[in-house]
N, C-alpha and C positions, 0 to 999 in steps of 0.2 A: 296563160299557164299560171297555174301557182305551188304553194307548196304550204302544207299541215305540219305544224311542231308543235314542241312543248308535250303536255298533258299527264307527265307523272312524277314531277320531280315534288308534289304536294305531297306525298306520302313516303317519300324519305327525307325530305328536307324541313319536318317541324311544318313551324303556320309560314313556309316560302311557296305558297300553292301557284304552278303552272297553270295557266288556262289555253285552250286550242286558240289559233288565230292563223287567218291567211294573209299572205304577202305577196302581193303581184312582184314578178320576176320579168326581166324580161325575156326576148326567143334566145335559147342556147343558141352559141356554135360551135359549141363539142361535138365532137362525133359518137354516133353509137350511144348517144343518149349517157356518155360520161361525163363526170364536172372536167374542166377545165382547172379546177386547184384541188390539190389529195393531202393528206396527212395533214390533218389540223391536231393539233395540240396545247394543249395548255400546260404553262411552268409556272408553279411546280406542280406536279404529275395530281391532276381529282380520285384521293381514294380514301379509303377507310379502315384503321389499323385494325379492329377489330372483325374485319371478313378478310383483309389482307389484298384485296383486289383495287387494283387503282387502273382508273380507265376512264378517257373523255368523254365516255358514254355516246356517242355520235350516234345511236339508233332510237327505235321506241322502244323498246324492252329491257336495254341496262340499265340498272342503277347508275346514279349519276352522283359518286365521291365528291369530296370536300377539298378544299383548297384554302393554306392558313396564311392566304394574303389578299389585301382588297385591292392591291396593283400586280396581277398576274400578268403575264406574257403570252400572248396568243400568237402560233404561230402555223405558217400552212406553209406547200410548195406551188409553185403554177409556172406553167412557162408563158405566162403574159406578162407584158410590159409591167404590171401592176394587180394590186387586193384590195379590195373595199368589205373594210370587216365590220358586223353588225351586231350589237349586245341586246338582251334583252333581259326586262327583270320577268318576277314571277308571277305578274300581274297583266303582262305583253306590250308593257312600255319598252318602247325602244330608248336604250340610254348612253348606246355609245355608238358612232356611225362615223368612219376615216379608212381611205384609200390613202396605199402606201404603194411607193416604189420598188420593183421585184430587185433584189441583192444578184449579186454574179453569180453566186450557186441556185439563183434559183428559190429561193425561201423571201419570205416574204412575216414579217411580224407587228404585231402593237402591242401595247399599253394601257390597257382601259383603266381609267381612275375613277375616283367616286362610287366605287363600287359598297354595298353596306350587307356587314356581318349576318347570319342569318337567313338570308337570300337566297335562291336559285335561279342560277341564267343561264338563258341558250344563245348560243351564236354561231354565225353563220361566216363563211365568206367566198365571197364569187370574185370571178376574173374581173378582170376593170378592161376593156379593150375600146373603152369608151362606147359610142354609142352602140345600145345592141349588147352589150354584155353577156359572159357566156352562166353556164349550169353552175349551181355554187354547191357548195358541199354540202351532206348533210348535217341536222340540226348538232352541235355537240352541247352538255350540260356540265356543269359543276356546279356547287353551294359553298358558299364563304365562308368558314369560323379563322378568325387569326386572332380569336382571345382565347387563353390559358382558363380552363377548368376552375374551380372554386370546391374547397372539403373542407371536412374535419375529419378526426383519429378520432378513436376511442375506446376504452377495453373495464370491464366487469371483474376480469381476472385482474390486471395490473392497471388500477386506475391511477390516472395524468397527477402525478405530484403536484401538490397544493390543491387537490381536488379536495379534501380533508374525506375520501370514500376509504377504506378499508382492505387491502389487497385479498384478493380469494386465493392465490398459487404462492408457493414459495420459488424460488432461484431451482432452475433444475428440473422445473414442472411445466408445460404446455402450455401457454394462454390463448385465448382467442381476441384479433384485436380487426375492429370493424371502422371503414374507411367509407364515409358518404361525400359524392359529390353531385355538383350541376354543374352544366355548361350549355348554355342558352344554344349555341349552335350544332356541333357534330355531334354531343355528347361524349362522355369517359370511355375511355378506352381502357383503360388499364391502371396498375399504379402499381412504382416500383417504390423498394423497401429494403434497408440494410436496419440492422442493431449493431448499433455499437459501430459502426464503422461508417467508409465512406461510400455512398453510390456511385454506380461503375457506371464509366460511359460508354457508351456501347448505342445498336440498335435500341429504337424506343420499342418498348411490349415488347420484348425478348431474354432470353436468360432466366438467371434463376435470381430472387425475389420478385419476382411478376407475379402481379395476381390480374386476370380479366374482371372489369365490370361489368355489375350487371346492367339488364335496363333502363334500370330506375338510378344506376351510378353508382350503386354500393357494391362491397365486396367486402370477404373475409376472409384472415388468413392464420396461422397458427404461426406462435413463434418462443422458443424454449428459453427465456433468458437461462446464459450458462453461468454468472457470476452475482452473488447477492451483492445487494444494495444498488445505488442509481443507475438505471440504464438510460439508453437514449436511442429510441427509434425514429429515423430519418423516412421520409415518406415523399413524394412526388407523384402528381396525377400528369394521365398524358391524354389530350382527349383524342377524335379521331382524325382529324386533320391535321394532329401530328407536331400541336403547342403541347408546352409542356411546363408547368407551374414551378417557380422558385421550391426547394426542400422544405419540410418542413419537420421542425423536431418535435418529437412527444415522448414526454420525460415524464419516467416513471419508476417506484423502487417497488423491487424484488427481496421478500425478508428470507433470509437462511431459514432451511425447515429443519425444524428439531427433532425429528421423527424420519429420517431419509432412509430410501429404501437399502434394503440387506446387500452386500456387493455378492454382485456375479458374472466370474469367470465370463469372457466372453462379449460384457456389458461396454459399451464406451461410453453411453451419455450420461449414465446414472440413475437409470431409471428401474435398474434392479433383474432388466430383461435382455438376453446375448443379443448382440446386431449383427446384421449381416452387410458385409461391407462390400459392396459390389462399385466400378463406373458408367456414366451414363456417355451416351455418344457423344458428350462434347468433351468429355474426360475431367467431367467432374465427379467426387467420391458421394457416395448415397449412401446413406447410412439408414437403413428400416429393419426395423425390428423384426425378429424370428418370430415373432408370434401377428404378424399383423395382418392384414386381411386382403391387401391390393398391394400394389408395387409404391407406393406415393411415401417417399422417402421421409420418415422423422427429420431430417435435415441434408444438408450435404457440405462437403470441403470443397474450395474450389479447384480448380483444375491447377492454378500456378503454383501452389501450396506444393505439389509431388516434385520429387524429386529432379531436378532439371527444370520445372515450372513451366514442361508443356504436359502436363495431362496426366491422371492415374491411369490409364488405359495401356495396358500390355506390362503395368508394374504388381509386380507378385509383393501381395499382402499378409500377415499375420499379425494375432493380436489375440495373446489371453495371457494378462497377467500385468500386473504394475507393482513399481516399489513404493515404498513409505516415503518419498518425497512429496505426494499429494494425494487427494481423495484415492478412493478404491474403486479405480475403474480401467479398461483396459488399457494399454499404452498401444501405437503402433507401431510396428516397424514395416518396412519396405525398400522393396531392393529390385533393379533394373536388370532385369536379364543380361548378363554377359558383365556387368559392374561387379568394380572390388570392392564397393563399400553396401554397407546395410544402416537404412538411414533410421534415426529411433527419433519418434515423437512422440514426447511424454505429453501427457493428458491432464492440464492443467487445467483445461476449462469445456470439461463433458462432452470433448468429440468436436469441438471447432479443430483441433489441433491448430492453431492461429501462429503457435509459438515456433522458434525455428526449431530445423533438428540437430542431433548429435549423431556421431558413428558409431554403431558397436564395435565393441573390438571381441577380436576369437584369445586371444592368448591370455595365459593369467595373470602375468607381472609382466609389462615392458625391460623393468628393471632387474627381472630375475626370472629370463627364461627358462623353460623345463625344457627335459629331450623330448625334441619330437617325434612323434611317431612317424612311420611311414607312412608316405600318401598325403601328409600335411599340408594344406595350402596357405600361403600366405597371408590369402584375402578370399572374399566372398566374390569372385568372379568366376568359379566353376560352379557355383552351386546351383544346380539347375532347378531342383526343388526345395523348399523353405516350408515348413511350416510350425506353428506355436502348441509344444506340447501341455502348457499350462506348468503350473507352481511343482515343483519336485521337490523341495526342501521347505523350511521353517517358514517363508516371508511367499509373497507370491510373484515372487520374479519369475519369469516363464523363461521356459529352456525349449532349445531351437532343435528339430530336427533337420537334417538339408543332406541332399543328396549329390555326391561329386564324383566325378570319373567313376559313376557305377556304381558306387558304397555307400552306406551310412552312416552319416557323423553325428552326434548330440554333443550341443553346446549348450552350458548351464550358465543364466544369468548373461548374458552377451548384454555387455555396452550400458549394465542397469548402474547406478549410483553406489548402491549397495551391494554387499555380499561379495564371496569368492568366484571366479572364473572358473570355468574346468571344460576340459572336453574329451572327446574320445571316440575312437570308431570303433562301430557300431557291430557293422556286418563288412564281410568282406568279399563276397560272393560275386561282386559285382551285379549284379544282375537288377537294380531296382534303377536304373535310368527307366526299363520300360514300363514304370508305375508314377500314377499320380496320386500324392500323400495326402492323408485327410488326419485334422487331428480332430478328434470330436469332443474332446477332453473329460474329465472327469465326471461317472454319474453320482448318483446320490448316495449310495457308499462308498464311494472315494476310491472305483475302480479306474482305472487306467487302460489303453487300449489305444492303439493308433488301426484306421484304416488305410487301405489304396484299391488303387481302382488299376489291373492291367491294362493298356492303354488297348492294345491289340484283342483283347477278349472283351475288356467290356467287366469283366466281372469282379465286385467288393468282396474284397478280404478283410477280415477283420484280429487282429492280434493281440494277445493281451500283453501288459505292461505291470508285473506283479510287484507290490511292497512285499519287502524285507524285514523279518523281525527288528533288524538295526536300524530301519527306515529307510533305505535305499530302494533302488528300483532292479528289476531284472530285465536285462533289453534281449534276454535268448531266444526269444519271440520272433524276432526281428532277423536272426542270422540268416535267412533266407525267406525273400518275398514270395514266393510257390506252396511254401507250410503253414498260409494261413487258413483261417475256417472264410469257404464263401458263403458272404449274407445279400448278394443279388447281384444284378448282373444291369450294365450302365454305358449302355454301349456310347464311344466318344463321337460317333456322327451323330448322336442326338441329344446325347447333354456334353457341351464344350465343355463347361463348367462343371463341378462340383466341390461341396465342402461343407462343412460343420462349424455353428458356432458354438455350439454348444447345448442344451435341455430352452428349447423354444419353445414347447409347448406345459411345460411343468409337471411332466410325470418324472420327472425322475432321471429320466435315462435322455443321452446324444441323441438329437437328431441332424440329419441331413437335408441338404438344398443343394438344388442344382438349377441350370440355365440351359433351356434349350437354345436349338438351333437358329429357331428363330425369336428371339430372345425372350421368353414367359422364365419367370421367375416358381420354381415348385419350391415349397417345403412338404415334408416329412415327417409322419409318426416314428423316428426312430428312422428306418429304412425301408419303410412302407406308407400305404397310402398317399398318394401325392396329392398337395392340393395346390390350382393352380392361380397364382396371385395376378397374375395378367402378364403385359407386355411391359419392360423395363424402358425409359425414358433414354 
């Protein structure tokens, strides 16, 4: 009797080429033509992060994973006395051959040493029952690598300080930065990447700064420095069996651009264009532009950053408007369903929101409260809807609409550095619990207008928000959610979502976006045409 192994591990293992070869065995005495030992394994687990499938390969047909040790543990079960386990390289040299003692439970393991990087081997192991030995397991495979990757950085846009090259972007602007490796064995897998900060430990080739290599080891990735002058981007290859190379820094300066785009309402990175601020299922914050093509985020916040620092997911957002403490781009605020505070994070550095936050506050002087009207709350934990009406006065602090016990209340300036406080209810009708608010904000002649969406109809109302010779606004519009004009109908079993950042497209006039059900990203001409960006991350 014999038995045929090897024959493919040449073509996923580099120059580690399998050749067929036969091995006289001797006559089972398993029954039923079964081995006498099951469950062979190798530790740690043969696989490859970039298919994500890790398996001992024990047939002819799987791929046969990597392993980043040259003293792995092999191990099987048998209920014989004993295991005689057999290595093989990829050439059909036999290089490791020891019978072992079966443990109480039944397991049975080795230690093959001298094993070399690069390689692919097959190993077997049969009962020991001494003479006559029974049916051995089939062939399993795995390939070596337990050396770390080898690269370099490098970028056209912000070239490596002391390069004496010329930077092409300013601070604020997009670069593209290109990572080349090799790795004699498994090959690259991936490479993670932070600016400015530190790399998070976590699974390898996971999360966010991951980029996949390719198969030649390179890859490319876009990265916004948010602050002029030196930055420092931190880099780490992982190849696929799962070594993972010391950090490496590439340092580079970013020049303040003298020419930065026009602010716009709506905008947080500075790039002159509204974002739409959505999370992604780990509940990190994604930040993509109103006008972009796919769902692939211009950046993102991380998930600990929100409020309580497990995740922006199910925290109601708003953001059109900043004060004169920093650039002109949007602030944000956010607030936890059922919470009395409303957290504000000013935008110091183009939408990292890195910094911590502050509370807004509703009242206008701690120290010289006004009467309050009826229906007043304390704090921001009845307010079931929130959203940012944009600049109402001189500066462009944004004032809050939010809806409580059924009415409408507008507060000016909440929790900003600058300016006076004030608030006031709105409508008293009760009736807009069963609406969800859209603030689309201002078009290009400086009209005003809040939308909502009837929860139970489905259908966009639209209402206007008039200036006053003296400059004030008219909120009469608003006395009742029923007397608006409808502009389409949006039923909530197929967009959970919607909302406005603002003129995405550059004509002029608010558009719309919404989030289906199952989760496509649309934007909007205004409130038509939808177009659809894909599937949200």
């Amino acid at each position: 009797m014999s038995i045929t192994m090897g024959g493919r591990l040449g073509a996923t293992l580099g120059a580690a080429a399998v050749v067929l070869m036969t091995i006289g065995v001797p006559t089972a005495t398993a029954t039923n033509g079964q081995s006498a030992v099951t469950d062979p394994k190798a530790v740690p687990s043969p696989g490859s992060l970039s298919t994500g499938v890790f398996t001992d390969a024990c047939d002819d047909t799987t791929t046969p994973g990597w392993i980043s040790s040259t003293e792995p543990t092999l191990t099987a079960r048998t209920t014989a006395p004993g295991a005689r386990f057999k290595v093989w390289d990829a050439a059909g040299t036999k290089v490791f051959d020891q019978t072992v003692r079966t443990a109480a439970d039944g397991t049975v393991q080795v230690r093959p040493t001298g094993l070399v990087e690069g390689v692919g081997y097959s190993w077997q192991v049969w009962p020991d029952y001494g003479p006559g030995a029974g049916k051995p397991t089939a062939a399993c495979h795995f390939g070596v690598d337990a050396t770390a990757p080898q690269f370099t950085v490098g970028s056209t846009d912000f070239p490596e300080s002391g390069s004496g090259a010329t930077p092409l972007k300013y601070a604020g602007q997009t670069g593209t930065f290109t990572v080349k490796g090799t790795d004699l064995g498994s090959g690259v897998a991936c490479y993670q990447y932070v600016l400015n900060g530190t790399l998070s430990v976590g699974s390898p080739c996971q999360g966010t700064g991951t980029v996949a290599a390719g198969a030649d080891g390179t890859a490319t990735f876009q990265l916004k420095p948010t602050q002029w002058g030196t930055n420092v981007l931190t880099v780490q290859a992982v190849d696929n069996a799962g070594n993972v190379t010391q950090p490496v820094s590439y340092t580079f300066y970013a020049p303040s651009n003298p020419n930065p785009p026009a602010a716009a309402p709506g905008d947080v990175n500075g790039d002159g264009i509204p974002d739409i601020l959505l999370p992604d299922t780990a509940g990190n914050l994604q930040i993509i532009s109103a006008d972009a093509t796919s769902t692939v985020p211009t950046s993102t916040v991380a998930a600990f950053r929100a409020p309580g620092g497990s995740g922006w997911n199910g925290v109601q957002l708003l953001h059109r408007g900043w004060d004169r403490s920093h650039a002109p781009m949007d602030d944000l605020m956010a607030h936890q369903p059922g919470g009395d505070s409303l957290y504000l994070y000013r935008n110091f550095d183009m939408g990292d929101f890195a910094g911590s936050s502050t509370l807004a506050e509703r009242d206008v002087d701690p120290f010289d409260p006004p009467v309050l009207p009826e229906g007043f709350n304390a704090d921001w934990s009845k307010a079931t809807q929130l959203v940012a009406l944009g600049a109402l006065g001189a500066g462009q602090q944004t004032s809050v609409l939010t809806v409580e016990d059924d009415s409408l209340w507008l507060f000016t300036n909440p929790g900003f550095m600058y300016g006076y406080r004030t608030f006031v209810r709105i409508s008293t009708s009760s009736a807009w619990a069963g609406y969800d608010l859209i603030a689309p904000g201002k078009a290009a002649d400086g009209s005003l207008a809040l939308w909502s969406r009837n929860r139970a109809t489905g259908e966009l109302r639209t209402y206007p928000i008039t200036k006053r010779a003296d400059g004030t606004y008219d909120f009469a519009a608003l006395a009742d959610p029923a007397t608006g004009t409808v502009i389409g109908t949006f039923p909530v079993a197929e967009y959970p979502t919607l909302g406005s950042s603002g003129d995405g497209n550059g004509d002029g006039q608010p558009d719309l976006y919404a989030v289906t059900a199952d989760r496509h990203l649309l934007t909007f001409n205004g409130v038509t045409a939808p177009k659809d960006l894909g599937t949200l991350r």
